[in-house]
RODO-2510 file (C-alpha; in nm, 4 decimals, decimal comma):
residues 91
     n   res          X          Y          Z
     1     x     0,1023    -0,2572    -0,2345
     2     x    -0,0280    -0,4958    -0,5136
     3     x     0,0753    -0,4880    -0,9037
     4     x    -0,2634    -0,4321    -1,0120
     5     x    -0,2562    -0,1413    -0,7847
     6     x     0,0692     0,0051    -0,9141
     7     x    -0,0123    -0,0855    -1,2272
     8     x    -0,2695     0,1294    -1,2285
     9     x    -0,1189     0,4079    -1,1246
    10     x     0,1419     0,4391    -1,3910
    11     x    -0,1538     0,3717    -1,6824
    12     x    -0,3536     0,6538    -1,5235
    13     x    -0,0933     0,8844    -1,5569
    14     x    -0,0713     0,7502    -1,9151
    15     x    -0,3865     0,7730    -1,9744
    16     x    -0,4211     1,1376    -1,8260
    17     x    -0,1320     1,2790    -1,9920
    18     x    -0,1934     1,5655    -2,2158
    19     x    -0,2274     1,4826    -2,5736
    20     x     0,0405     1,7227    -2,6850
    21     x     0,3119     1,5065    -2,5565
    22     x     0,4988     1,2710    -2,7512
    23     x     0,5015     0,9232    -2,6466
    24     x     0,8444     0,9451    -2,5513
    25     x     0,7121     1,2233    -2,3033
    26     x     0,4587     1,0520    -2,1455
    27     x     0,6672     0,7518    -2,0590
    28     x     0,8862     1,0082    -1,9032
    29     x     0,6351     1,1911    -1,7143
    30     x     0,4408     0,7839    -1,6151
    31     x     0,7761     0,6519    -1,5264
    32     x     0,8880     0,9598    -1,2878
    33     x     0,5334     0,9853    -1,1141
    34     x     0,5345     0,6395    -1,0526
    35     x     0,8902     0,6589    -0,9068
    36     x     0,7908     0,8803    -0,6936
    37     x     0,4583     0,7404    -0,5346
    38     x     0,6161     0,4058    -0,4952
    39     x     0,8674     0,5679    -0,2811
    40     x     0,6315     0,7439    -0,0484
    41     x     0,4432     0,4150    -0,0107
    42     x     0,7849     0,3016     0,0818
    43     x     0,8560     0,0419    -0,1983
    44     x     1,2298    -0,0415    -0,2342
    45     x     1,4167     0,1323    -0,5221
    46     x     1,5055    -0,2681    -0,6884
    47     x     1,0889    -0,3610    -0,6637
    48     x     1,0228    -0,0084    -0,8291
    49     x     1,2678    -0,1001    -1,0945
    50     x     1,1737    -0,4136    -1,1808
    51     x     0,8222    -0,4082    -1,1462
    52     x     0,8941    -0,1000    -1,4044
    53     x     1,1050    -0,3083    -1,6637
    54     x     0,9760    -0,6564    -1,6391
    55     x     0,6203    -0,6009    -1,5357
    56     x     0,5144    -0,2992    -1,7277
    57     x     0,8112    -0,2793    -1,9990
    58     x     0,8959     0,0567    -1,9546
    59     x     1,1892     0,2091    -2,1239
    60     x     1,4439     0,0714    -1,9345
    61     x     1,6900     0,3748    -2,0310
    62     x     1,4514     0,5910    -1,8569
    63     x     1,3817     0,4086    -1,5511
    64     x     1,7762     0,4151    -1,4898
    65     x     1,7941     0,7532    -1,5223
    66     x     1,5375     0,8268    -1,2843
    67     x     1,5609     0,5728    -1,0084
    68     x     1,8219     0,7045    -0,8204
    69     x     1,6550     1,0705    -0,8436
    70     x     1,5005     1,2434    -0,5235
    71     x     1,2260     1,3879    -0,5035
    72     x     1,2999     1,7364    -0,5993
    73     x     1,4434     1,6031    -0,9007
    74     x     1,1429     1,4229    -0,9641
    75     x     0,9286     1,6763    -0,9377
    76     x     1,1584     1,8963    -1,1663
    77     x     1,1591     1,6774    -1,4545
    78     x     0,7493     1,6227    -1,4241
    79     x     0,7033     2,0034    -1,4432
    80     x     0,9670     2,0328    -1,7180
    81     x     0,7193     1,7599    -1,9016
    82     x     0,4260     1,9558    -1,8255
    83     x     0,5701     2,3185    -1,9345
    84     x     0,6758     2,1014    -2,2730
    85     x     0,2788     2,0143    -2,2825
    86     x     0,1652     2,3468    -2,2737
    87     x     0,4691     2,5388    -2,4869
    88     x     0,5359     2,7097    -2,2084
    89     x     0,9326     2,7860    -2,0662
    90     x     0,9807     2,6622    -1,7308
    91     x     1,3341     2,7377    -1,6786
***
């Protein structure tokens, strides 16, 4: 899978993001979907991460926090974003 490719991916998701989230949000919600594709195209954990932090400068805080998450936890957090989005309670 190319940069441009991936790179694409997480600025769609940027892009796309509703406009009730803070920034802070959306870089959550970019940097956790993007986590999670890369894995299913079967991209090693240390290429997501540094493609994330030195290619695309994400928040490096975040992308720690997240790296090591599975997909359920993924997935969580993305919806959690999503209910923030729309005021609504997940949880």
């Amino acid at each position: 899978m190319n940069k441009t490719f991936m790179s694409g991916y997480y600025q769609g998701v940027i892009e796309t993001a509703p406009a009730t989230l803070s920034a802070a949000k959306t870089e959550q919600l970019a940097i956790t979907m993007t986590i999670l594709h890369l894995r299913h195209a079967g991209i090693s954990i240390t290429s997501i991460h540094d493609f994330l932090v030195s290619d695309l400068h994400a928040n490096e805080r975040f992308v720690n926090k997240y790296i090591n998450l599975n997909a359920d936890e993924l997935e969580t957090i993305q919806a959690q974003v999503m209910a923030i989005a729309f005021n609504q309670e997940l949880f």
